[in-house]
C-alpha positions as MATLAB code, in Angstrom:
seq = 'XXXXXXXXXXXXXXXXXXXXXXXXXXXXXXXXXXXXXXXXXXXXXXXXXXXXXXXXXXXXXXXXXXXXXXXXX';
ca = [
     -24.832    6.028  -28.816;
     -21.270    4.690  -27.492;
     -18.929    7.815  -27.928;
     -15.864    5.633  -26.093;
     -14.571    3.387  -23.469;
     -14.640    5.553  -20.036;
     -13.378    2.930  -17.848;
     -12.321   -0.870  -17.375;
     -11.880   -2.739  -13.858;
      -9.419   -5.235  -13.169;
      -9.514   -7.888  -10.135;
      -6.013   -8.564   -8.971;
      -3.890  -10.668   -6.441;
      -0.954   -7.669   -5.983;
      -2.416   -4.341   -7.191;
       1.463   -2.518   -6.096;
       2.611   -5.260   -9.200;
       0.243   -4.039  -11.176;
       0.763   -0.528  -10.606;
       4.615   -1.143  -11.427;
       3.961   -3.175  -14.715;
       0.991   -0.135  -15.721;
       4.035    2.594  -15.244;
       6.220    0.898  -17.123;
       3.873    0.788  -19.952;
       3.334    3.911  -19.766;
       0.397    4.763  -17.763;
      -0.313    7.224  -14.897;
      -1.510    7.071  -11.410;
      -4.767    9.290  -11.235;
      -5.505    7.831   -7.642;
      -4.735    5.111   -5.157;
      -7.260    4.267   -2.228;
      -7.404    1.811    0.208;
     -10.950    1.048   -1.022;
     -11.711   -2.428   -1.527;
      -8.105   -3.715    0.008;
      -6.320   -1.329   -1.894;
      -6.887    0.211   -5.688;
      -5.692    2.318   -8.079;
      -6.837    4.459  -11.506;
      -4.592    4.824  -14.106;
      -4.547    6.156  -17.662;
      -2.131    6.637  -20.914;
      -1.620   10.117  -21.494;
      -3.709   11.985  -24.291;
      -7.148   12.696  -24.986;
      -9.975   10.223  -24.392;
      -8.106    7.641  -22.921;
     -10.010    4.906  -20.703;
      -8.919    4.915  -17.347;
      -7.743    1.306  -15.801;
      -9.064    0.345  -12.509;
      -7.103   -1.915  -10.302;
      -8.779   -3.359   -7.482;
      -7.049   -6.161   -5.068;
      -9.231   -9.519   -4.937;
     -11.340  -10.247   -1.724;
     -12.396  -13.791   -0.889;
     -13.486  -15.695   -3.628;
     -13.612  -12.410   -6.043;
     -12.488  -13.786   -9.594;
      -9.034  -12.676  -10.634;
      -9.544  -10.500  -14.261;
     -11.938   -8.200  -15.788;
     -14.506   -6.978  -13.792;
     -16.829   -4.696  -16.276;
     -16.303   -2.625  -18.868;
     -18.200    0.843  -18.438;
     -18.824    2.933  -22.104;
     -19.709    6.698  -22.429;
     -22.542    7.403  -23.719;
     -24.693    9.667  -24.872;
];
């Protein structure tokens, strides 16, 4: 059974943008890297909330949602 969201992964052009827009929503930073040309987790405070991953695009990645990954039983 799906008990919640545990994480969602984003393809972007400027992951520092992203980060900026994120924090100004109110999010996080859990982590940055410089895994896959640079990344980043973030997360809204509280219990339970999904954490965003940020990845920069490589190549001919497509720009947007990458997966969605549930927790589960």
């Amino acid at each position: 059974m799906v008990q919640a969201i545990d994480h969602i992964e984003l393809i972007v052009r400027d992951v520092d943008a992203h980060i900026t827009l994120f924090e100004k929503l109110g999010f996080k930073v859990l982590m940055r890297t410089a895994h896959h040309g640079g990344s980043a987790e973030l997360q809204l405070p509280g219990e339970n909330q999904p954490i965003f991953e940020i990845h920069q695009a490589i190549g001919e990645e497509v720009i947007g949602v990458n997966h969605i990954a549930f927790r589960v039983d």
